[in-house]
C-alpha positions as CSV (number, residue, x, y, z in Angstrom):
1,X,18.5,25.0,-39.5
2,X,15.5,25.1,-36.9
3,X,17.3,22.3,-35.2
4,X,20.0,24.5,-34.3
5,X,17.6,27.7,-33.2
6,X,16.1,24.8,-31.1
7,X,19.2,23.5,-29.2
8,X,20.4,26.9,-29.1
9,X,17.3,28.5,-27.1
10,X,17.2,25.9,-24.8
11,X,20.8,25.7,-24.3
12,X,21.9,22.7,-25.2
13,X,24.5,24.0,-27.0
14,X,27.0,26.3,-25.9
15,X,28.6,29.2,-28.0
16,X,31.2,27.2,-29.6
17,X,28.5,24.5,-31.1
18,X,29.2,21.8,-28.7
19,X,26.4,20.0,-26.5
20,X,26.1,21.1,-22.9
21,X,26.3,17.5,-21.3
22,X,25.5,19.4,-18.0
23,X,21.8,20.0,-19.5
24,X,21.1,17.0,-20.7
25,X,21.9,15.1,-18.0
26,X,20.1,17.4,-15.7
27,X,17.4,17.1,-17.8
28,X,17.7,13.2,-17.5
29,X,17.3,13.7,-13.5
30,X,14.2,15.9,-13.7
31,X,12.3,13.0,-16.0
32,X,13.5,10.0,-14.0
33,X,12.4,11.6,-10.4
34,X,9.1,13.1,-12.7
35,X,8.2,9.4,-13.4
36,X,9.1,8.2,-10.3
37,X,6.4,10.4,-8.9
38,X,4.0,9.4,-11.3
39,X,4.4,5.8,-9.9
40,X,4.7,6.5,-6.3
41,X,1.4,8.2,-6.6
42,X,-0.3,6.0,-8.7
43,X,0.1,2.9,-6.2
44,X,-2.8,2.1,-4.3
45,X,-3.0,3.3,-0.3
46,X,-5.7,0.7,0.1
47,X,-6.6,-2.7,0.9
48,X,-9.4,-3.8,-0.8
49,X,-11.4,-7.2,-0.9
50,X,-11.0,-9.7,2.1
51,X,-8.5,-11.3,4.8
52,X,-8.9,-14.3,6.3
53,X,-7.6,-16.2,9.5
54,X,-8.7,-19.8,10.0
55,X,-8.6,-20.9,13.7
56,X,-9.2,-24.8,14.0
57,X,-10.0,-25.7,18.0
58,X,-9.6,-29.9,18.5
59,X,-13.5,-30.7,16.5
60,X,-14.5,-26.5,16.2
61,X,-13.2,-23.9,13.4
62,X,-14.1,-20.5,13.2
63,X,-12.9,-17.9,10.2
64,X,-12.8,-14.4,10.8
65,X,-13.1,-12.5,7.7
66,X,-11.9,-8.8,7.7
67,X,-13.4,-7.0,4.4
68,X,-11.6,-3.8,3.2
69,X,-13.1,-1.3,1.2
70,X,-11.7,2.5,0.6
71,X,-10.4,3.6,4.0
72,X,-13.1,1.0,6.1
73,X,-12.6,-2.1,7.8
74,X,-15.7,-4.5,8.3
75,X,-15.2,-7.5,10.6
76,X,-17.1,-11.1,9.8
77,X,-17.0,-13.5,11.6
78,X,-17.8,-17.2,10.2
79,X,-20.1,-14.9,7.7
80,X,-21.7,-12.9,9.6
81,X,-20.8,-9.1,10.5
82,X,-19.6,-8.4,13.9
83,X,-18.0,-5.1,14.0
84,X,-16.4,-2.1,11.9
85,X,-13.9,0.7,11.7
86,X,-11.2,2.3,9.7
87,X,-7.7,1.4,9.2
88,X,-4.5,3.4,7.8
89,X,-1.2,2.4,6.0
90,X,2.0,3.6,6.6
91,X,4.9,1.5,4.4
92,X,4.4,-1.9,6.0
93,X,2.2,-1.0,9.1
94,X,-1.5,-1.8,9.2
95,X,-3.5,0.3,11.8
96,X,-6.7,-0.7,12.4
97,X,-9.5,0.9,14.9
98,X,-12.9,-1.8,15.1
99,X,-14.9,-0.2,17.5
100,X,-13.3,0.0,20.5
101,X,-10.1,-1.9,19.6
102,X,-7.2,-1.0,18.3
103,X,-4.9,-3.7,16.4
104,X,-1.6,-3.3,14.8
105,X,-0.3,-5.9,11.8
106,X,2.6,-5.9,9.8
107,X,1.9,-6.0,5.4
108,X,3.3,-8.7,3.5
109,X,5.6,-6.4,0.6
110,X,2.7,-7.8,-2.1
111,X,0.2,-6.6,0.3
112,X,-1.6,-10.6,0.5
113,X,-1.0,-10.9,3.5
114,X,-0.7,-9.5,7.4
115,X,0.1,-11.2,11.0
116,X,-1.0,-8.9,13.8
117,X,1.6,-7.7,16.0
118,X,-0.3,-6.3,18.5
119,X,-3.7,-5.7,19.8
120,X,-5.9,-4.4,23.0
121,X,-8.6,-6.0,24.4
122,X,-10.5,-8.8,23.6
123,X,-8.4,-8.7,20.3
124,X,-4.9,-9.5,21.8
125,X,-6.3,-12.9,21.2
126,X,-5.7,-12.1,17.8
127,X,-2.1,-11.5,18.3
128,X,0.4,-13.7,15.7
129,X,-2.4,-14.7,13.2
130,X,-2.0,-14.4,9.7
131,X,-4.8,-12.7,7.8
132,X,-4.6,-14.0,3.9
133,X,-6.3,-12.5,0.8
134,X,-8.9,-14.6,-0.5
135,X,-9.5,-14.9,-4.4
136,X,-13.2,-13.9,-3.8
137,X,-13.7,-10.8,-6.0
């Protein structure tokens, strides 16, 4: 019997006993998009851990390392630190500012990778090279 005072103060049934299928599947929406929220929002908006681009030159090579750590950007280069900045996400775009450059990449969808699209400066050398997670932790 408290089943029914239940289903009846909620409204799930109308006033001839039968379920309002207009509830419940209203109800049904409401969870789904409440979930989908959850999850959206629980995905991470950072990078974290390190990048790397290998250049090989005839007999030189040279790895620059980009480290990412909250909403920073530290630049290495064959180990040793060169530069710094900050960087935002926006779906698949990668904005970085390292001191006075500005670079642009595009996110692999697993976010292990990114190949910069466009840079200023001394930087635009950097343009077309793909930057790879390493498994350092």
């Amino acid at each position: 019997m408290k089943w029914n005072k239940i289903m009846s103060a909620l409204k799930i049934k109308n006033a001839n006993g039968q379920i309002n299928k207009n509830i419940i599947i209203s109800g049904s929406v409401v969870l789904v998009v409440i979930i989908g929220l959850c999850i959206f929002f629980s995905l991470p908006k950072h990078l974290t851990g390190e990048y790397s681009h290998t250049t090989n030159l005839i007999l030189v090579s040279s790895t620059d390392t980009l480290k990412f750590d909250g909403d920073k950007v530290i630049e290495y280069s064959d180990g040793e630190k060169t530069h710094s900045g900050t960087y935002t996400i926006s779906g698949n775009e990668l904005k970085m500012t390292i001191d006075s450059y500005n670079m642009t990449a595009k996110l692999s969808d697993d976010k292990q990778s990114f190949v910069v699209e466009s840079a200023d400066g001394l930087a635009s050398l950097t343009e077309g090279f793909k930057y790879t997670k390493s498994d350092k932790k």
